[in-house]
VMD Tcl script that draws the C-alpha trace (Angstrom):
set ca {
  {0.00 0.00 0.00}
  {1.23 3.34 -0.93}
  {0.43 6.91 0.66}
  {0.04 9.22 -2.36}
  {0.92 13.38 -2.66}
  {-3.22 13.45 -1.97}
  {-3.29 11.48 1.55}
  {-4.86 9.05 -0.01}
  {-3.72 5.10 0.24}
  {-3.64 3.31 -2.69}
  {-2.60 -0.31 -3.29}
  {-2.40 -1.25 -7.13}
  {-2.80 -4.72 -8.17}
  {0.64 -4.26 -9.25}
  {3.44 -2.03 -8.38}
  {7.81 -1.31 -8.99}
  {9.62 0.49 -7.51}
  {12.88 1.17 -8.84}
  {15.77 0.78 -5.49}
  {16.39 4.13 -5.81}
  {13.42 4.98 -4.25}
  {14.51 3.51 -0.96}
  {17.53 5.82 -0.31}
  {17.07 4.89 3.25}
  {16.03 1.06 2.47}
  {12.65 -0.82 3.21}
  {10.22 1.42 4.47}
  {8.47 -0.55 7.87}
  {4.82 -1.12 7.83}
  {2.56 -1.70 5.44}
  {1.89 1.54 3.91}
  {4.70 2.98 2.37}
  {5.17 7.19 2.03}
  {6.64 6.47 -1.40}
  {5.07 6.19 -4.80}
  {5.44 3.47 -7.28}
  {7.30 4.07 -10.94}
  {4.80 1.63 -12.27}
  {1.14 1.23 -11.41}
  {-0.99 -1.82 -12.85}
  {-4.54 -2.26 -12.59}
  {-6.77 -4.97 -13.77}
  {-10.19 -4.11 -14.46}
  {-13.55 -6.00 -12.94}
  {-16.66 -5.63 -13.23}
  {-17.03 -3.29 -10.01}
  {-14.08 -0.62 -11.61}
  {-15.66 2.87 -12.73}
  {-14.41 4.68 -15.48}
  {-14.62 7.57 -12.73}
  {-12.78 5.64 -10.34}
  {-9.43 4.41 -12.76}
  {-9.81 8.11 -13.56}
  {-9.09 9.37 -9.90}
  {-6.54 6.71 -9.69}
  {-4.73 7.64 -12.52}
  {-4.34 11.42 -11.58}
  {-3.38 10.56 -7.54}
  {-0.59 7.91 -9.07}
  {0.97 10.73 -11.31}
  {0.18 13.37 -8.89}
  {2.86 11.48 -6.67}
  {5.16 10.14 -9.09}
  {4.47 7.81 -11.00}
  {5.87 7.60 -14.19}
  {4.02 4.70 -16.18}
  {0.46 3.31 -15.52}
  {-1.27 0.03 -16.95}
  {-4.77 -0.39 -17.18}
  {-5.55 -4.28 -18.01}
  {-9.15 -5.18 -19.18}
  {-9.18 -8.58 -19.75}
  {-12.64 -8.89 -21.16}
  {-11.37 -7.37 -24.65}
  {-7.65 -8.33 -23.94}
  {-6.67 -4.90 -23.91}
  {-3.83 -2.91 -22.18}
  {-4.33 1.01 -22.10}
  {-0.49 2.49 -21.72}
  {-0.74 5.94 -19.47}
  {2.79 8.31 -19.50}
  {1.62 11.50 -17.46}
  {1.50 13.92 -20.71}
  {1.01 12.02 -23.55}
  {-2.60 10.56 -25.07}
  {-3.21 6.65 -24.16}
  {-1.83 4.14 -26.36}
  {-4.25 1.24 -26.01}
  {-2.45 -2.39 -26.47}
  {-3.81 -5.52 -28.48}
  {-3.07 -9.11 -27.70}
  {-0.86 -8.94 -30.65}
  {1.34 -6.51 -29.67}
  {4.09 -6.20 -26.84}
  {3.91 -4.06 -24.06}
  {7.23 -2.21 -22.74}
  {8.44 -1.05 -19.10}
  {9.99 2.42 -20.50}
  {11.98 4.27 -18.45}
  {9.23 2.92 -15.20}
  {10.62 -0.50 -15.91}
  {13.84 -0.48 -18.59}
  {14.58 -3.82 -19.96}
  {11.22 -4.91 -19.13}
  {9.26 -6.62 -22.24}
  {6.22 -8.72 -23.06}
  {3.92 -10.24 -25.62}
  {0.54 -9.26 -24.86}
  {-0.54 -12.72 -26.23}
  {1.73 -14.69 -23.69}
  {-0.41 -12.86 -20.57}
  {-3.73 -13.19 -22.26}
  {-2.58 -17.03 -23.00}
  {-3.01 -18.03 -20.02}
  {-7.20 -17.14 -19.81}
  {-7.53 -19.96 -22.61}
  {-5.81 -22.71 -19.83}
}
mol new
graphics top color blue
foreach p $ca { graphics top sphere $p radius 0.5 }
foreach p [lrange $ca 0 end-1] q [lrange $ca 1 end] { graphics top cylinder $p $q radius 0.2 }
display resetview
């Protein structure tokens, strides 16, 4: 669980952070004052377009430089960067850490495999 620049506590369903961001080493606890680099959420059928919306913002707001939306229903992965438009991922293509997660690769089809086991 993270503290964001709001107040607020978020936990993603998936988080990195780089060890740079832990000058001072693990934080103790279980909610961190520290934001993520990367931010992953996977969508259910409870998630508001309002409330990955408010997400979004507090998770740049207080750091974070790369967010992933997944929606597995249409197999889709909607790429956020804090000032750029949202690049929105097929099962074909292959999604990329950037700069949040450098080195980091993988084919979209090889996570959405695994819903046809």
């Amino acid at each position: 669980m993270f503290r964001l620049f709001s107040g607020n506590i978020r936990m993603p369903d998936v988080a990195f952070a780089p060890k740079e961001r832990f000058p001072d080493g693990l934080p103790k606890g279980p909610i961190w004052s520290l934001s993520p680099s990367l931010a992953v959420e996977v969508l259910s059928i409870s998630n508001t377009v309002a409330e990955i919306d408010r997400k979004r913002a507090e998770f740049f707001a207080s750091g974070v430089v790369l967010m992933w939306v997944i929606d597995p229903a249409p197999r889709t992965v909607t790429v956020y960067l804090k000032d750029a438009a949202p690049i929105v991922k097929e099962p074909s293509d292959v999604l990329e850490g950037g700069t949040a997660l450098p080195g980091f690769s993988l084919n979209l089809s090889e996570l959405f495999g695994v819903m046809d086991l």
